[in-house]
VEXTI-424635 format. One record per residue: x, y, z of N, C-alpha, C, O, CB in turn. Coordinates in steps of 0.05 Angstrom, whole numbers, padded with zeros to 5 digits, always signed. Glycine has a CB too. Example, Ala and Ser with C-alpha at 12.3 -4.5 7.8 and 13.67 -1.06 7.14 Angstrom:
// VEXTI-424635
+00264-00114+00156+00246-00090+00156+00264-00066+00156+00285-00066+00169+00226-00089+00181/+00257-00045+00142+00273-00021+00143+00258+00001+00157+00268+00023+00161+00282-00012+00114/
//
This chain:
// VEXTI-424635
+02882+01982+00364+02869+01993+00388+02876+02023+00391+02898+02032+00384+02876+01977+00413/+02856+02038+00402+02857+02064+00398+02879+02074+00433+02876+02059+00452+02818+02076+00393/+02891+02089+00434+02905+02097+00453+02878+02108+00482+02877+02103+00506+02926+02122+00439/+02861+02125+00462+02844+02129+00489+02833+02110+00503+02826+02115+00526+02823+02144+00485/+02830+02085+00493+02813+02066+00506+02826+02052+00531+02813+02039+00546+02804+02045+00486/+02861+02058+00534+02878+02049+00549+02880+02075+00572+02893+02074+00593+02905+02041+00532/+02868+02093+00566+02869+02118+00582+02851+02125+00615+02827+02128+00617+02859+02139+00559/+02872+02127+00637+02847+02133+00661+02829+02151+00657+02816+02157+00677+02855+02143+00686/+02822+02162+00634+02805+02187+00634+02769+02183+00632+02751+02194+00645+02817+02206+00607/+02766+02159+00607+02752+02147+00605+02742+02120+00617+02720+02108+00616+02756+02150+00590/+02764+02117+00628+02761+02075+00646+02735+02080+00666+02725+02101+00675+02801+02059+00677/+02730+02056+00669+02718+02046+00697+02728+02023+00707+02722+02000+00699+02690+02040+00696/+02744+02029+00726+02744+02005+00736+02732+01982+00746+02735+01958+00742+02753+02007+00746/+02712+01999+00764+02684+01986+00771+02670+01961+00743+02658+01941+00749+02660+02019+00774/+02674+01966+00724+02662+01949+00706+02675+01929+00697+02699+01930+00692+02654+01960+00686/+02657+01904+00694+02664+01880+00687+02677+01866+00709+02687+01844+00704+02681+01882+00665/+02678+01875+00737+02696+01856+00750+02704+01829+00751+02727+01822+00757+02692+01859+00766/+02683+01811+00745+02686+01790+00738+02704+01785+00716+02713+01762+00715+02666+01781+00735/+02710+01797+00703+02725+01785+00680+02756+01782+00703+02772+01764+00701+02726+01810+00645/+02758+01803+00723+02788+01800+00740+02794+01784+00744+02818+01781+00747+02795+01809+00760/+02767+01753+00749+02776+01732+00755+02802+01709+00742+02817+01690+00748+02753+01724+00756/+02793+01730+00714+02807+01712+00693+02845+01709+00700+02862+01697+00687+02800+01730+00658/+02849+01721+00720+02884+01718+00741+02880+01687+00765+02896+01669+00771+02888+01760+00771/+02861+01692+00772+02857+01659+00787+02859+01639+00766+02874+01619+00766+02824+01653+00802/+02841+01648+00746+02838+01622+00731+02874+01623+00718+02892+01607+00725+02807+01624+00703/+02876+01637+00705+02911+01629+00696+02931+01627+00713+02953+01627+00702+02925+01648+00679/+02932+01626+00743+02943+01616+00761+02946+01586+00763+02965+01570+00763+02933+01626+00779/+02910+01584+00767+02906+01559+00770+02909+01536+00739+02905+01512+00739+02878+01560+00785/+02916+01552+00719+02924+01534+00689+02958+01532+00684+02969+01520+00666+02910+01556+00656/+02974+01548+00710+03000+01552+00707+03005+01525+00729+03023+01511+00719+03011+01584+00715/+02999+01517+00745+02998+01492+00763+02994+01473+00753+03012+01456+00755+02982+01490+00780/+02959+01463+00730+02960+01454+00725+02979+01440+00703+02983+01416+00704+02947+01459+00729/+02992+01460+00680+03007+01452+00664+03031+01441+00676+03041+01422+00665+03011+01470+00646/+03045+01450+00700+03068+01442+00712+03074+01425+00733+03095+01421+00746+03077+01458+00718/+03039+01412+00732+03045+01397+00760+03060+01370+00735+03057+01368+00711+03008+01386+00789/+03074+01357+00750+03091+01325+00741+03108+01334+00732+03127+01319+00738+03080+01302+00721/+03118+01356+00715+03147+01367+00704+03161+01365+00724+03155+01373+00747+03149+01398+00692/+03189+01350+00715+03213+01342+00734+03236+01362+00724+03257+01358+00736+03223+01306+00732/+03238+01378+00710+03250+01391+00696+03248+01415+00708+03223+01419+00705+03243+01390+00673/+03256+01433+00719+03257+01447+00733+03252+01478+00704+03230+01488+00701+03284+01440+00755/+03271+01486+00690+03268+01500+00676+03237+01501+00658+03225+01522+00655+03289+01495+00666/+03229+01476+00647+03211+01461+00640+03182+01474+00644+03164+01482+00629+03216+01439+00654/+03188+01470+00679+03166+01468+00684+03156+01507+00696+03134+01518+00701+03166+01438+00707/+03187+01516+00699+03173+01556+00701+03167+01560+00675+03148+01575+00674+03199+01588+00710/+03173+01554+00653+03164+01550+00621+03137+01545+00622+03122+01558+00608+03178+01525+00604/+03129+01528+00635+03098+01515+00625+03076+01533+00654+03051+01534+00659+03097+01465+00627/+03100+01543+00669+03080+01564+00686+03066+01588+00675+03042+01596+00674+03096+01576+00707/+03095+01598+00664+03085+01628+00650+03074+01628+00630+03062+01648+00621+03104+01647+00644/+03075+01594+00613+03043+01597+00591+03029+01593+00596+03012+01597+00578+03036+01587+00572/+03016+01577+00629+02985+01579+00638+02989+01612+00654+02969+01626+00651+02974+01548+00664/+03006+01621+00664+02999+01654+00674+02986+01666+00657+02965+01677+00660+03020+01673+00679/+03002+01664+00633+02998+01693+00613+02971+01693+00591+02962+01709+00574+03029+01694+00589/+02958+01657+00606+02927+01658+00588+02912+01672+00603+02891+01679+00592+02911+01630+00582/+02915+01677+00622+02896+01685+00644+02900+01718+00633+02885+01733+00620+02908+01675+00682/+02929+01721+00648+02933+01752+00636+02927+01757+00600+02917+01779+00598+02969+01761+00642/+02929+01749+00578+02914+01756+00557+02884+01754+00555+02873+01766+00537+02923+01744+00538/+02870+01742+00571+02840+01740+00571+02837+01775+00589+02825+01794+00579+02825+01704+00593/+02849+01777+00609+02854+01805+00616+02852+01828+00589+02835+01844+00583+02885+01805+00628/+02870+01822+00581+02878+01837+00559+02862+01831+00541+02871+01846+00524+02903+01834+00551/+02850+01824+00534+02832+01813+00511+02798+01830+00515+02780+01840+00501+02831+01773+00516/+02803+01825+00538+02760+01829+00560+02760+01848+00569+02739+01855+00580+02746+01809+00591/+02786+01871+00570+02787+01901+00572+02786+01903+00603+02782+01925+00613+02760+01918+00555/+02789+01879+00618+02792+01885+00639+02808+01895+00655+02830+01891+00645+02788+01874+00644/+02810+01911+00684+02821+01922+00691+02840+01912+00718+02831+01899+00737+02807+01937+00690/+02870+01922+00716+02884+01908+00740+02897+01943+00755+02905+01964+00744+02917+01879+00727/+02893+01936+00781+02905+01951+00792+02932+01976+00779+02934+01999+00773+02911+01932+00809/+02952+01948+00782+02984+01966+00763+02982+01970+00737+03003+01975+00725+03013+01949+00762/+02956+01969+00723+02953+01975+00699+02959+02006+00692+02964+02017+00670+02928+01967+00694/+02956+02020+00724+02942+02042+00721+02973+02072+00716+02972+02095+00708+02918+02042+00752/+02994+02056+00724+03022+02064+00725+03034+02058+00694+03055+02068+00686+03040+02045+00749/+03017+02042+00677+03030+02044+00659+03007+02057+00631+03005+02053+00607+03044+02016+00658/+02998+02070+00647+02973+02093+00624+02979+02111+00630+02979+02127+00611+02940+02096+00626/+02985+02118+00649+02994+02144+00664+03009+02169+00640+03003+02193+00638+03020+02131+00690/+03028+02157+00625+03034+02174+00593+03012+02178+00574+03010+02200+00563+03054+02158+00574/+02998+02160+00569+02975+02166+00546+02947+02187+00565+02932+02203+00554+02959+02128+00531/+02947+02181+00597+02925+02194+00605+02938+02228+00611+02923+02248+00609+02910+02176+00633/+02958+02229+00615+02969+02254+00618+02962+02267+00594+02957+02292+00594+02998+02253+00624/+02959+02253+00571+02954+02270+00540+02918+02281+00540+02909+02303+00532+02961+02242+00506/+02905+02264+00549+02880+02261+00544+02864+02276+00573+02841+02284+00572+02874+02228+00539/+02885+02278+00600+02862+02291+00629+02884+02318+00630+02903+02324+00616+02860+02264+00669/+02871+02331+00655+02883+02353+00667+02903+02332+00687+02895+02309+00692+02858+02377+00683/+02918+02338+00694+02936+02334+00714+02926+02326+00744+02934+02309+00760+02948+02357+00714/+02906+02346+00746+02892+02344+00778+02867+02320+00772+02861+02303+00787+02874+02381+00791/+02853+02326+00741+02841+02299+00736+02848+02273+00734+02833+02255+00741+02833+02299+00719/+02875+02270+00723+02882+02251+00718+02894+02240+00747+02899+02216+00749+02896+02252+00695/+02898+02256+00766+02907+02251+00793+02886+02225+00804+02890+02202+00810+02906+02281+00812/+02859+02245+00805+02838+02232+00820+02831+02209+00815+02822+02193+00831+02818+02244+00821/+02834+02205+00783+02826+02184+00770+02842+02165+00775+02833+02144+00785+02824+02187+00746/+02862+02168+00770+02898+02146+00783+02883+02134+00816+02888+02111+00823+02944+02180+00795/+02876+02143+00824+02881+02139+00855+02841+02129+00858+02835+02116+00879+02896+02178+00877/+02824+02133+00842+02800+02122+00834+02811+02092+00831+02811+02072+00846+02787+02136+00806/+02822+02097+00801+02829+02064+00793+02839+02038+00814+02830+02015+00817+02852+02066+00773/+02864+02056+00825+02879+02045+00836+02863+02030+00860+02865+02006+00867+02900+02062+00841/+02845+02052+00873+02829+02040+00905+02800+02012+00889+02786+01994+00899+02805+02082+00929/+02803+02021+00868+02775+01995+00862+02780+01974+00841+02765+01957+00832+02743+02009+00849/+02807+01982+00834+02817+01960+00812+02830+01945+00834+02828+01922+00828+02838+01970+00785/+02844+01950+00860+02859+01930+00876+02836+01919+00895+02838+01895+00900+02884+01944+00893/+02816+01933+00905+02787+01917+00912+02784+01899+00900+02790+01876+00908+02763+01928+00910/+02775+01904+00877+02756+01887+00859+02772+01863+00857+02764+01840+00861+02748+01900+00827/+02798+01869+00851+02824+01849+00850+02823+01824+00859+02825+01803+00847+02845+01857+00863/+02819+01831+00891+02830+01817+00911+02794+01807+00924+02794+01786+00936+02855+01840+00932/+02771+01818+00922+02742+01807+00912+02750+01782+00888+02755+01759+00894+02719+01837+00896/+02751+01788+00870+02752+01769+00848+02771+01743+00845+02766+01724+00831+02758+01784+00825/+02794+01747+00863+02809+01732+00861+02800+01708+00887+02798+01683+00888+02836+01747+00859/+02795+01731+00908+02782+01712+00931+02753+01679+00923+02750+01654+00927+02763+01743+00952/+02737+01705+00910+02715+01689+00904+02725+01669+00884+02720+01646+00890+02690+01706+00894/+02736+01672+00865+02745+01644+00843+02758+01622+00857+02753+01598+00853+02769+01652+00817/+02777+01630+00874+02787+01606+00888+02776+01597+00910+02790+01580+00920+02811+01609+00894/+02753+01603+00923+02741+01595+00942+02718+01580+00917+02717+01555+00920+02733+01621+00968/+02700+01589+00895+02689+01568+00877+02705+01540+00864+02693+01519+00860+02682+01584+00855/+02734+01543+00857+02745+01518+00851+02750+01504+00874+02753+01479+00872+02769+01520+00835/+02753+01516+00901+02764+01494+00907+02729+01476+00916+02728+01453+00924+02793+01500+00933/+02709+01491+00913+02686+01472+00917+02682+01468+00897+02676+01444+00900+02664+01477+00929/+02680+01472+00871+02684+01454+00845+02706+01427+00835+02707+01406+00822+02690+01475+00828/+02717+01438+00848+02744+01410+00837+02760+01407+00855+02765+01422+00873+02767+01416+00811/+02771+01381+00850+02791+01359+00870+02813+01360+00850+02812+01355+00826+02779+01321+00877/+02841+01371+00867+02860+01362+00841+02887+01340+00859+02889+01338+00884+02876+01400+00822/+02898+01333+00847+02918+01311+00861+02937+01317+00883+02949+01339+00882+02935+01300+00841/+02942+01302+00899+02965+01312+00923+02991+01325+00903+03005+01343+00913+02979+01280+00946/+02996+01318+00881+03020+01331+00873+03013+01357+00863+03029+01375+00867+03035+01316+00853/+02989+01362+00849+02986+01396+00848+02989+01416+00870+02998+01439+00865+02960+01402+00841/+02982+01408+00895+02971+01423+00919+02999+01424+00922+03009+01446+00922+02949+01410+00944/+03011+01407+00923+03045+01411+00928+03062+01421+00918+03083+01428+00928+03058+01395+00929/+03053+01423+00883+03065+01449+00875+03056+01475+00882+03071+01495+00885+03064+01450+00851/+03028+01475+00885+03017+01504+00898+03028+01513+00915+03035+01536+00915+02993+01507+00907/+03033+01496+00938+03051+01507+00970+03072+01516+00953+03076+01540+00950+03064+01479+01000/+03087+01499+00940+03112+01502+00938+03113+01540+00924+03125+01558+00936+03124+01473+00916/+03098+01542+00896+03095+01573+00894+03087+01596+00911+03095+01619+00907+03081+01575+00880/+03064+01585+00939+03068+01610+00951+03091+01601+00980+03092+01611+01002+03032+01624+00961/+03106+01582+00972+03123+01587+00993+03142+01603+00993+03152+01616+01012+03132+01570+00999/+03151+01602+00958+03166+01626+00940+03153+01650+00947+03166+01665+00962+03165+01623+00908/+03131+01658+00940+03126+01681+00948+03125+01693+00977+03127+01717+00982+03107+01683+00939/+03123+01673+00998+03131+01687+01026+03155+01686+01040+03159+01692+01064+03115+01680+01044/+03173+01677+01018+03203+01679+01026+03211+01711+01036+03232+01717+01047+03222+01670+00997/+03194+01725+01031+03202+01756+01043+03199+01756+01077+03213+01768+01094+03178+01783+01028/+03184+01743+01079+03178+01737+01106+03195+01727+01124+03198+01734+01147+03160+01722+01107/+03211+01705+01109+03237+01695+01129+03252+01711+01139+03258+01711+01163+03257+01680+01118/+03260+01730+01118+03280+01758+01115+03275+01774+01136+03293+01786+01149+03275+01777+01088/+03244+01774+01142+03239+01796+01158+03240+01825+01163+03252+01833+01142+03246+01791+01171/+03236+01844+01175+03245+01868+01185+03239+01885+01153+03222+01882+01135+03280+01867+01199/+03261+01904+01155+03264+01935+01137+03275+01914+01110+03264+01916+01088+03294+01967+01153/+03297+01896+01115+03308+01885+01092+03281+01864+01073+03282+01859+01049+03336+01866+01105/+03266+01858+01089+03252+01839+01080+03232+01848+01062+03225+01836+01041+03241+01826+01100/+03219+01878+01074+03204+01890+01054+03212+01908+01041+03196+01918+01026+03185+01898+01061/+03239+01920+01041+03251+01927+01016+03266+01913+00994+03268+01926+00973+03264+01941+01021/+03276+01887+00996+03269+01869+00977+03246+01850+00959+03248+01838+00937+03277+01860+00986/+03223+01854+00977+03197+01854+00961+03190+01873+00944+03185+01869+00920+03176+01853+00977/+03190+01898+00956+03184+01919+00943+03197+01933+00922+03187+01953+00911+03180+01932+00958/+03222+01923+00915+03242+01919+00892+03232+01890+00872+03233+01895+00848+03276+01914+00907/+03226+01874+00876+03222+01852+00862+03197+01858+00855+03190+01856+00831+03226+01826+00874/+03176+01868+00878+03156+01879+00858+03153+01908+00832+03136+01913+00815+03138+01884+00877/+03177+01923+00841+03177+01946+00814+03186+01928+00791+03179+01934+00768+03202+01974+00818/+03202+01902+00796+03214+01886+00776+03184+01873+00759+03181+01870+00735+03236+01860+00791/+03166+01867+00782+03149+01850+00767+03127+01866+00756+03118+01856+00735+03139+01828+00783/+03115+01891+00764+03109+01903+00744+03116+01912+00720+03102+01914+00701+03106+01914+00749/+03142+01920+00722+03162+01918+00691+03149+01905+00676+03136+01913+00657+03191+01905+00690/+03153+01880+00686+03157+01862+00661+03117+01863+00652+03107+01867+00629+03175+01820+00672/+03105+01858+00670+03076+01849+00664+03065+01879+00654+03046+01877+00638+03058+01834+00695/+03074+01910+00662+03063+01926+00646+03075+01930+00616+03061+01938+00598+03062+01949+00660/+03109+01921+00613+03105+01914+00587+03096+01896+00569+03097+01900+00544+03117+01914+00582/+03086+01874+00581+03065+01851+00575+03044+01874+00558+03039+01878+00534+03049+01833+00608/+03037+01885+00582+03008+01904+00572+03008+01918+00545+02994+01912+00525+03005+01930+00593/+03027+01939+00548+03035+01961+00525+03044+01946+00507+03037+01958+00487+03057+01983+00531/+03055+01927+00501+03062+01903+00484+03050+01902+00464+03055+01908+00440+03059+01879+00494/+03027+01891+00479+02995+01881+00466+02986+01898+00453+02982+01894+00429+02972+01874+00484/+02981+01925+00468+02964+01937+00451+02970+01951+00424+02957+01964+00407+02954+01953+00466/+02993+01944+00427+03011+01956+00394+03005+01927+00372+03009+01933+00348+03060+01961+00400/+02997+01900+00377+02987+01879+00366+02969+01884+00352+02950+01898+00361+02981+01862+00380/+02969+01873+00318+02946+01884+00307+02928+01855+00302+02905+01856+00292+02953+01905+00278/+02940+01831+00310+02935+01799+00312+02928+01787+00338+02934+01798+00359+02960+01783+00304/+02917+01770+00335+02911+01758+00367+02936+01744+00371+02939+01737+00394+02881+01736+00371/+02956+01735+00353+02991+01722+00362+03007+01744+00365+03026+01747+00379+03009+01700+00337/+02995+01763+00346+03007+01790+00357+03016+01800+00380+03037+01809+00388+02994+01806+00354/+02988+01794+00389+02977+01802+00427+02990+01784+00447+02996+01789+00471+02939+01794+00435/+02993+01765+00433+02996+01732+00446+03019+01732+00463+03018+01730+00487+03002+01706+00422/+03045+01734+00445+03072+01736+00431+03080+01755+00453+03086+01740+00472+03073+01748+00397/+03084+01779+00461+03096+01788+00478+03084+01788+00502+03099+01795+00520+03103+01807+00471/+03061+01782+00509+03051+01771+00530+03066+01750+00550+03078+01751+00572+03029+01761+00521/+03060+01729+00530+03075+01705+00540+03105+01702+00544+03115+01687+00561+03070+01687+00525/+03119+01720+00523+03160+01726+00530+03167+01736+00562+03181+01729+00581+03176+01763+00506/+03140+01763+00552+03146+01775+00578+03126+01769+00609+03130+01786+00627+03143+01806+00569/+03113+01754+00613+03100+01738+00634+03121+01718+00646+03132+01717+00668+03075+01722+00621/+03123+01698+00618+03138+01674+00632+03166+01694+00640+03166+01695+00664+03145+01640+00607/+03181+01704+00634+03202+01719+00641+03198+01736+00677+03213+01745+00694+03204+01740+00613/+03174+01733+00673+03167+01755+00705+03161+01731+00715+03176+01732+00735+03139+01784+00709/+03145+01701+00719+03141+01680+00730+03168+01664+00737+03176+01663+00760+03123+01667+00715/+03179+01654+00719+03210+01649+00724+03230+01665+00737+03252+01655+00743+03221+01646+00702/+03224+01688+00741+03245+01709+00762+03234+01710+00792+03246+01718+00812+03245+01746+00752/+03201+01696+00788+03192+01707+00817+03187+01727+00828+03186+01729+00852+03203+01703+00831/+03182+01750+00808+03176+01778+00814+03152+01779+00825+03134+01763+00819+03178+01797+00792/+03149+01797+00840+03119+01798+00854+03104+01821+00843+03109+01844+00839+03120+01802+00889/+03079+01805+00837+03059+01824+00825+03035+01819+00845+03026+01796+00844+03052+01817+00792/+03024+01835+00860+03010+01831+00879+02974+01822+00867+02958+01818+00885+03015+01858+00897/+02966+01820+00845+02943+01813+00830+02953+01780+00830+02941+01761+00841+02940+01831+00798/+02976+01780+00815+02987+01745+00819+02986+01735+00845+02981+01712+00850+03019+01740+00812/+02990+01751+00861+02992+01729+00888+02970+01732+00895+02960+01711+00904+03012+01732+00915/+02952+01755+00894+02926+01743+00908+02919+01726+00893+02917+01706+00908+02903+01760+00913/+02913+01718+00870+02906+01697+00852+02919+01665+00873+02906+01646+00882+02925+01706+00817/+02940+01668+00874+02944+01640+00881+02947+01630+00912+02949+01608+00923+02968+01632+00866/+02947+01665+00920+02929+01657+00955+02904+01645+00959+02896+01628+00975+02921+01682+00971/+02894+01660+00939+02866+01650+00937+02868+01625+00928+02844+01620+00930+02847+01665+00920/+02873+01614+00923+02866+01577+00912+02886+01555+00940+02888+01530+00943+02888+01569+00864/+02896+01571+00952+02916+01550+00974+02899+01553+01002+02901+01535+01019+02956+01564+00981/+02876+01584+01009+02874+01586+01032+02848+01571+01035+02841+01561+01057+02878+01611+01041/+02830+01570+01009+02808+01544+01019+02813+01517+01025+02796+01503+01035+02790+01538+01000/+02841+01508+01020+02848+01484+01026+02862+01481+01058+02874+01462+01069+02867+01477+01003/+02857+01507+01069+02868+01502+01088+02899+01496+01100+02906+01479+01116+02857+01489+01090/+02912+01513+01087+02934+01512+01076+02946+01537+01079+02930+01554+01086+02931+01503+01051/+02972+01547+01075+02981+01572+01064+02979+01589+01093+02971+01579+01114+02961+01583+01036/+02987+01617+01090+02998+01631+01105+02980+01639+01124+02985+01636+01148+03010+01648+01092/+02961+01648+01117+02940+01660+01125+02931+01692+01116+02949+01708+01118+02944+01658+01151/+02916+01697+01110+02911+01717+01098+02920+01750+01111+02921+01771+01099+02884+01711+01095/+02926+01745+01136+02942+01762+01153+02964+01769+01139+02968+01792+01132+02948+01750+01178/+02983+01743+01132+03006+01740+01138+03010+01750+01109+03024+01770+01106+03017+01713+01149/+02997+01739+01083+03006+01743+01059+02994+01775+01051+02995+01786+01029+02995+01717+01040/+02985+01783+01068+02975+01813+01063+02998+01831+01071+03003+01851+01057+02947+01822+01080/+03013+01828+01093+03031+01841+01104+03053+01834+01086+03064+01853+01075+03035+01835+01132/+03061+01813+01083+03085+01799+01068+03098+01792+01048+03121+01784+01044+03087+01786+01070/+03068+01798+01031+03071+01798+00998+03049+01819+00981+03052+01839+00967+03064+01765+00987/+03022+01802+00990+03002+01838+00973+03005+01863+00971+03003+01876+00950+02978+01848+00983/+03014+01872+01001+03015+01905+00992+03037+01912+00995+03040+01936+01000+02998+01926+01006/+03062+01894+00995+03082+01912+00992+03089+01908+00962+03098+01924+00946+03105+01908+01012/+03082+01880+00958+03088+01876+00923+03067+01898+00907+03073+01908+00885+03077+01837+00910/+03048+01904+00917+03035+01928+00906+03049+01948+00906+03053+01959+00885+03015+01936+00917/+03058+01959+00929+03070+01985+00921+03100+01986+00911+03107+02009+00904+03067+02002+00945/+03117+01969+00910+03132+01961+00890+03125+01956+00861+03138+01958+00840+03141+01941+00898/+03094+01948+00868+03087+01949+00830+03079+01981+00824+03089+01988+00802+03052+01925+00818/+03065+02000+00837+03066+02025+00837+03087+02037+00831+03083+02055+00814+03058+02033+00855/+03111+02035+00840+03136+02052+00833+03143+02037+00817+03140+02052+00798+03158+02059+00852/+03153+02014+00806+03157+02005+00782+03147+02011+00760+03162+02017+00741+03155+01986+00782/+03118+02011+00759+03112+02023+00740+03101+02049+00720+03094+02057+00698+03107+02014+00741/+03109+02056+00757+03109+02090+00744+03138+02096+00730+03143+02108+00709+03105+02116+00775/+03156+02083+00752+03180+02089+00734+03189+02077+00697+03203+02087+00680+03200+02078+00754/+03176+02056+00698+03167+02049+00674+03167+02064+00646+03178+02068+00624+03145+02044+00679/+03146+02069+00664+03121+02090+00644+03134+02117+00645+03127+02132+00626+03083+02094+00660/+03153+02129+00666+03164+02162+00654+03181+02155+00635+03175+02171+00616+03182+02183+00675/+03202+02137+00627+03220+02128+00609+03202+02117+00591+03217+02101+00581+03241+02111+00619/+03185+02114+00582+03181+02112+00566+03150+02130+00552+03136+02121+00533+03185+02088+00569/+03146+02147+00561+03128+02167+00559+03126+02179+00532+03105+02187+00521+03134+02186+00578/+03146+02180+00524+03151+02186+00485+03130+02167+00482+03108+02175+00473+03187+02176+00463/+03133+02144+00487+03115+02125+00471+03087+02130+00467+03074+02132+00446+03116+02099+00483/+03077+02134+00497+03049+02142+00495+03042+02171+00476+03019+02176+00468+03039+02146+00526/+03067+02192+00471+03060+02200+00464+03050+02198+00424+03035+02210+00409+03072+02213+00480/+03069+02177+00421+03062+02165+00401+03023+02141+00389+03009+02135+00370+03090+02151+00403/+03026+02140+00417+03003+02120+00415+02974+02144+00415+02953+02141+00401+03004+02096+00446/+02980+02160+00430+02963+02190+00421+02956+02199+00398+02933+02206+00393+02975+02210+00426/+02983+02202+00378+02985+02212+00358+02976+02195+00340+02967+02204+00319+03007+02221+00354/+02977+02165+00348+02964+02147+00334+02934+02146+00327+02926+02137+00306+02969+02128+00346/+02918+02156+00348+02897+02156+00347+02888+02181+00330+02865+02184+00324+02890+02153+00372/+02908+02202+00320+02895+02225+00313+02884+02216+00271+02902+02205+00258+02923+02256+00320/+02870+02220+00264+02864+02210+00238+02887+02226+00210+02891+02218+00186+02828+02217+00235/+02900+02251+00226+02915+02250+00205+02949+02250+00204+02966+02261+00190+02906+02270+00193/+02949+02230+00227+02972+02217+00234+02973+02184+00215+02954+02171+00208+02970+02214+00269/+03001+02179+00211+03003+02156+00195+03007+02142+00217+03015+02152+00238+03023+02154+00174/+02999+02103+00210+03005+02099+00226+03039+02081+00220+03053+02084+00200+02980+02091+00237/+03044+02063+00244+03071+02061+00249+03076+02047+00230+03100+02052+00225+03079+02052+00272/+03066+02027+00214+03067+02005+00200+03074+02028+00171+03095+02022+00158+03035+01983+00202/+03057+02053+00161+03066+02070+00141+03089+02078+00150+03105+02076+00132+03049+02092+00133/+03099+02086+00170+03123+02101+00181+03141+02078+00173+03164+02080+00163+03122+02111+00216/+03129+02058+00178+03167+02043+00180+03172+02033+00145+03193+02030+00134+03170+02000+00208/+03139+02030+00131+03146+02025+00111+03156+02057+00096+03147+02054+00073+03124+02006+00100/+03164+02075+00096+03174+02101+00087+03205+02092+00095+03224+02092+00079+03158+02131+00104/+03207+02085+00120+03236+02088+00125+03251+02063+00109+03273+02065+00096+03243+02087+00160/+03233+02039+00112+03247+02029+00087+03254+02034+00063+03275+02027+00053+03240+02015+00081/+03233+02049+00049+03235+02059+00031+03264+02072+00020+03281+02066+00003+03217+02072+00034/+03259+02092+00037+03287+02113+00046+03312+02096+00047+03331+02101+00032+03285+02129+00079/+03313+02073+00068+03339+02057+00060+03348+02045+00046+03372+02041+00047+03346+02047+00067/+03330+02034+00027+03326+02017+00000+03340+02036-00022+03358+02028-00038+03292+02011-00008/+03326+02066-00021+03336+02078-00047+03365+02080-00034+03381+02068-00048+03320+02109-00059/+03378+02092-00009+03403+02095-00011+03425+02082-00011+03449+02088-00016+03405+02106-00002/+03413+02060-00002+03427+02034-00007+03425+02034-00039+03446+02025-00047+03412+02007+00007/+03411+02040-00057+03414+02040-00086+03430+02055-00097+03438+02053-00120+03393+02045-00098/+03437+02075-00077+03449+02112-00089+03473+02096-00072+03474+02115-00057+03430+02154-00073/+03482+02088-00068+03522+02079-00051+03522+02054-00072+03545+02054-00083+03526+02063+00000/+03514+02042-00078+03519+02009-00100+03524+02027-00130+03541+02019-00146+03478+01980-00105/+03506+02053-00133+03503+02059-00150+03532+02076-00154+03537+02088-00175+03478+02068-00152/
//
């Protein structure tokens, strides 16, 4: 994959929104795989491999997430002006978290008039967004600065999900650090505010759950803007990279796969030249 195609310079967020849905649906495949697991470890295991199908169909359909946009931020700095790439950041950001929280709304208000699933699913569902509005108990200044830390955590992990991938030249390629690093952010409970609307959305047609008040104040936008500084901070530490993924794209740049096979090379002979 070419570096520009990951770049705010060229995106629309506006396009394809439907594919955003594809975070409801791997919400709702992370429940299903875990509802009856008595195994507690087990069963955040079989969460973060229905999460992370949802998030690779993401990744796969070029679609766009909100905190995506904190971790391009190095490759678009190569490719916009500064003041462009500003407008564009803050473009993305206002219609990739719309569209988000549109897409995620509408999928789970269609399943739950599509399908009936068992009293023990629904009861794992509470049980996940009850986890997620545990910030709420906390209350006050402490409550949303512990969200908003767990959410820089959970962008971490899900924008290196991202950048992961796109260095994959295989669809297990792609697969493979997706899923390490998903189930790793599902099992910690980090808040990624695309994830929770996803699984707000499937608890509040049942009549159920916080209320859409409550999980907006309490988890969406502060886990958002904890995913904003997370992954900006991210993305400055690791900004070499993009600048590599740049250079990648240039045609008379090698790419990494020649680079590493040279350096083998190089250690092979001198490993031959010290035996020798």
């Amino acid at each position: 994959m070419r570096a520009h195609s990951y770049s705010l310079c060229p995106s629309d967020p506006g396009a394809g929104h439907t594919r955003r849905r594809f975070i409801t649906m791997g919400a709702l495949f992370s429940i299903l795989l875990s509802t009856g697991v008595e195994t507690h470890g087990l069963q955040l295991l079989l969460q973060g491999l229905g999460f992370s199908v949802g998030f690779f169909l993401v990744i796969l359909t070029g679609a766009a997430l909100f905190t995506e946009a904190n971790v391009l931020l190095p490759v678009s700095a190569l490719n916009c002006s500064r003041t462009d790439m500003l407008r564009r950041g803050i473009k993305f950001w206002v219609l990739a978290w719309v569209g988000n929280l549109i897409g995620t709304m509408l999928t789970g208000w269609v399943v739950s008039l599509a399908q009936v699933y068992s009293p023990e699913h629904y009861e794992l569902l509470s049980s996940v967004v009850a986890k997620k509005m545990h910030y709420q108990q906390v209350g006050g200044a402490e409550g949303w600065f512990s969200l908003v830390l767990s959410g820089m955590l959970g962008n971490w992990m899900v924008g290196m999900a991202a950048f992961l991938a796109v260095m994959g030249r295989t669809i297990i390629d792609k697969f493979v650090p997706i899923f390490l690093a998903v189930s790793l952010f599902v099992a910690g409970n980090f808040q990624h505010s695309p994830a929770n609307m996803a699984y707000f959305s499937m608890i509040m047609p049942t009549g159920a759950g916080p209320g859409w008040w409550d999980a907006m104040r309490w988890s969406i936008i502060p886990a958002g803007i904890g995913n904003i500084l997370g992954g900006s901070y991210w993305s400055h530490y690791h900004c070499g990279t993009g600048y590599v993924l740049h250079a990648a794209n240039n045609a008379q740049s090698a790419s990494c796969y020649d680079r590493l096979a040279r350096a083998d090379q190089l250690s092979a002979r001198q490993t031959t030249t010290l035996k020798g």
